[in-house]
C-alpha positions as CSV (number, residue, x, y, z in Angstrom):
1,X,-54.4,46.2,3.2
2,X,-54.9,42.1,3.4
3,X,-55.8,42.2,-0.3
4,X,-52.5,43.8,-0.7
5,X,-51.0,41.2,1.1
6,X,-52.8,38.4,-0.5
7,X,-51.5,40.0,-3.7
8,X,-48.2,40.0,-2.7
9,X,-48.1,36.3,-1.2
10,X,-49.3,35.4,-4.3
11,X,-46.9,37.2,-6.5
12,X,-44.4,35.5,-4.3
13,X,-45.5,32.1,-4.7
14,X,-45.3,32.2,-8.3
15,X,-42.3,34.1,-9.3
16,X,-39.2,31.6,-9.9
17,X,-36.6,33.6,-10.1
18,X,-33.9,33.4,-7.1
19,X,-29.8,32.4,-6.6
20,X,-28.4,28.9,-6.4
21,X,-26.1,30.3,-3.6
22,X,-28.0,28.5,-0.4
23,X,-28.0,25.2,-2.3
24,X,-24.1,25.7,-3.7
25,X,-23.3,26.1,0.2
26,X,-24.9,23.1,1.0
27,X,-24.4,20.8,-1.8
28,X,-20.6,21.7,-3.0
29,X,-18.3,21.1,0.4
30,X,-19.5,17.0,0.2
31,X,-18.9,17.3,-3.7
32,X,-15.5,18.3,-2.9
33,X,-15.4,15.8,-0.1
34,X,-16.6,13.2,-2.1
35,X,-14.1,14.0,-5.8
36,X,-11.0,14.1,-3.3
37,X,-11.9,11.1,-1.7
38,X,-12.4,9.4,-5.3
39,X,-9.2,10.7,-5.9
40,X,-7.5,9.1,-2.7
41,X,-9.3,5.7,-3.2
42,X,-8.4,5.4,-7.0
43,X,-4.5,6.3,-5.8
44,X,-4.5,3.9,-3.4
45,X,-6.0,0.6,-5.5
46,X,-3.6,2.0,-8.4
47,X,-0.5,1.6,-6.5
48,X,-1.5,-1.5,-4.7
49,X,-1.5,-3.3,-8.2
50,X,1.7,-1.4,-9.3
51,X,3.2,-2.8,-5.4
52,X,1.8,-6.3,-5.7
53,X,3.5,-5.8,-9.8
54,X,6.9,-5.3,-8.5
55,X,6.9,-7.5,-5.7
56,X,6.2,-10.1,-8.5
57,X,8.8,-8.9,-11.1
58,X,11.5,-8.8,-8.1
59,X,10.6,-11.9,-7.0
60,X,10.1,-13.8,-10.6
61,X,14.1,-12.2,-11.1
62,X,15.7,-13.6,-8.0
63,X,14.2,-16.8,-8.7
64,X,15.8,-17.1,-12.0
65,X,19.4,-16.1,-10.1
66,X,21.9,-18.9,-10.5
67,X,25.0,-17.2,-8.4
68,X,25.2,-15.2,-5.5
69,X,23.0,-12.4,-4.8
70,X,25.3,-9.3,-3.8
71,X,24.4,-6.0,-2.2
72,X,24.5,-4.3,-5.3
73,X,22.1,-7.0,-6.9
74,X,19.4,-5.4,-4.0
75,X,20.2,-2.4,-4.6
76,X,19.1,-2.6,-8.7
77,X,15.8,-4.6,-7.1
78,X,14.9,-1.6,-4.7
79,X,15.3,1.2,-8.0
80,X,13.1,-1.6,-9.9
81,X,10.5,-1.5,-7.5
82,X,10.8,2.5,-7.5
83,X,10.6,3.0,-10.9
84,X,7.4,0.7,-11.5
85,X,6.0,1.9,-8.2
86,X,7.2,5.8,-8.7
87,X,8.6,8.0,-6.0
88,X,6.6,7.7,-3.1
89,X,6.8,9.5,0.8
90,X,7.7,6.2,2.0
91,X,8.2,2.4,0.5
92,X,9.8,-0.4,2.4
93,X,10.9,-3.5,1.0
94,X,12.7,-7.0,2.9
95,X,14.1,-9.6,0.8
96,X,14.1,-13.4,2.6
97,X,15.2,-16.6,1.8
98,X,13.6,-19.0,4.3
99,X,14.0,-23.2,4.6
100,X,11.9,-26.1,6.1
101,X,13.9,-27.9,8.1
102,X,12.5,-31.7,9.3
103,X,14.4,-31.9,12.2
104,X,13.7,-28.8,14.2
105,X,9.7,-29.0,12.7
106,X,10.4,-25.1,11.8
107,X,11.0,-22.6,8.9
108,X,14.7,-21.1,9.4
109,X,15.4,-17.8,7.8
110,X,18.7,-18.5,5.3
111,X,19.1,-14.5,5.1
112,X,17.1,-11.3,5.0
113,X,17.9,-7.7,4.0
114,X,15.7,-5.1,3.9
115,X,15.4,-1.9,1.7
116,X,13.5,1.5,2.5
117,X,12.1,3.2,5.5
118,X,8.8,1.6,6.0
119,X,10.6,-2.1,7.0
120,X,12.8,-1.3,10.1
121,X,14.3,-5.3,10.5
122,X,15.1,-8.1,9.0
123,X,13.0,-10.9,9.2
124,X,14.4,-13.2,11.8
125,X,13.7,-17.4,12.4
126,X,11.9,-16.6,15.7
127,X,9.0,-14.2,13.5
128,X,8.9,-16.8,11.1
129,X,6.2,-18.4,14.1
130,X,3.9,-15.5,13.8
131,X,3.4,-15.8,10.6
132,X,3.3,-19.9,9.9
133,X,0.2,-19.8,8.8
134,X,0.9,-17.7,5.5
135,X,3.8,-19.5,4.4
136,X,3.4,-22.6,2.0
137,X,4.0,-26.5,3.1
138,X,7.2,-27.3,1.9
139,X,9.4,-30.2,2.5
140,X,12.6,-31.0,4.2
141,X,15.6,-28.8,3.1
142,X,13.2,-26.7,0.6
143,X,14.0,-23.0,-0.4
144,X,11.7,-20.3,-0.9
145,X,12.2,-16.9,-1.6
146,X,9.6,-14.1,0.1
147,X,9.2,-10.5,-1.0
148,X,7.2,-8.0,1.3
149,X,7.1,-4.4,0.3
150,X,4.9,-1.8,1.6
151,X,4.3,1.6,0.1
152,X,2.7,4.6,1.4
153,X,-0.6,6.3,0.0
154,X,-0.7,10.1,-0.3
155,X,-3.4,11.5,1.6
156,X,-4.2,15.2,0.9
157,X,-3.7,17.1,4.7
158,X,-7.9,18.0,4.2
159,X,-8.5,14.3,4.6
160,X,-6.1,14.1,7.5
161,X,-7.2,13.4,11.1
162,X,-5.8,16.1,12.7
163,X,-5.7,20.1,12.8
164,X,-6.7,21.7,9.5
165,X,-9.5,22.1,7.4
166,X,-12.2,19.7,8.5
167,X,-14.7,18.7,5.7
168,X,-18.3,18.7,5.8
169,X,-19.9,16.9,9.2
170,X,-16.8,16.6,10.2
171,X,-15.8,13.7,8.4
172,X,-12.6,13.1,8.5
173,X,-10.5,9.9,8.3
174,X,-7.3,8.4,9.9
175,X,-5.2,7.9,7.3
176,X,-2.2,8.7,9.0
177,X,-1.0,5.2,8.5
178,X,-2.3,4.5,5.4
179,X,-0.3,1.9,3.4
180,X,-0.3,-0.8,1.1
181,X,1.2,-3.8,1.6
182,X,2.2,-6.7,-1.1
183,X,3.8,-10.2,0.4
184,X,4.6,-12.7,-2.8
185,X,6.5,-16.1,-1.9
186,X,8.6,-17.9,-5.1
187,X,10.6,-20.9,-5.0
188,X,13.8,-21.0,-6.6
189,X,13.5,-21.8,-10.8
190,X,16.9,-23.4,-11.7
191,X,18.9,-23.5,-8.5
192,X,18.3,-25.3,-4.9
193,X,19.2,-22.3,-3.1
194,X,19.0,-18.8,-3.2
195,X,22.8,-17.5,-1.8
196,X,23.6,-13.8,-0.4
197,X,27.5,-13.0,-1.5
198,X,28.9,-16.0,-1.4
199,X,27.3,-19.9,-1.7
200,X,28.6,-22.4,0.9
């Protein structure tokens, strides 16, 4: 009897047949993790440089304006920025034309418009102080033209913080509010100012 167990222990020692199936349930939910993941990441840096593209190219155009920038005139820079960028759930973009001004020792928004869902306001003089420390020295009475779009990421839902799926160790990310953003500041090429409708 214990020789037919030692034979057996044995045989079972050497033979190397057998089934992947406990290492594919190990090793293939982080695979998946991992390729969707790749997915998301390479997504997100490909449409940050396509944003940070347009927000050049609608900014390089303005500056080149010599007349009045009309609603219209927006409107063609928002379908730009949509058809370099591509359809997206959500993109947000905010034209503004902003001065230094010498006397009041503060930048003074000339006009702002905003395009999209992902921007809710217009930039105003009084949030011009929260962000002083991003805008450019400039001197008395001089124009600059700043473009700030933001564009959403799609996330697929198995990635999602939330209810759903959860992947492997329940790792899962809050993406909810995943974004890029692009902010590009231009001065003016061939005129002093930068005028919505009508120059006065």
């Amino acid at each position: 009897m214990i020789r037919a167990l030692k034979r057996q222990l044995r045989r079972f020692r050497r033979d190397d047949r057998g089934s992947i199936t406990l290492e594919a349930i190990l090793y293939l939910p982080p695979l998946i993790t991992m390729f969707m993941l790749s997915l998301v990441l390479f997504d997100a840096f490909r449409t940050n440089n396509l944003s940070q593209k347009a927000a050049y190219a609608i900014s390089d155009a303005i500056s080149r304006e010599t007349t009045a920038l009309t609603p219209a005139y927006l409107d063609g820079m928002e379908q730009l920025y949509t058809d370099i960028v591509g359809r997206r759930a959500g993109y947000g973009i905010r034209y503004t034309v902003i001065h230094w001004s010498e006397s009041k020792s503060k930048y003074i928004v000339d006009w702002s418009r905003r395009r999209g869902d992902l921007i809710t306001n217009r930039l105003t003089t009084d949030d011009l102080e929260d962000i002083k420390d991003q805008l450019p020295t400039l001197q008395n009475g001089e124009v600059v033209i700043m473009i700030e779009t933001r564009t959403d990421i799609n996330v697929p839902d198995a990635l999602r913080d939330g209810n759903g799926w959860a992947p492997p160790l329940a790792v899962r990310i809050d993406l909810d509010k995943f974004e890029m953003a692009a902010n590009v500041i231009t001065r003016p090429r061939f005129s002093p100012q930068v005028c919505l409708n009508a120059c006065g």
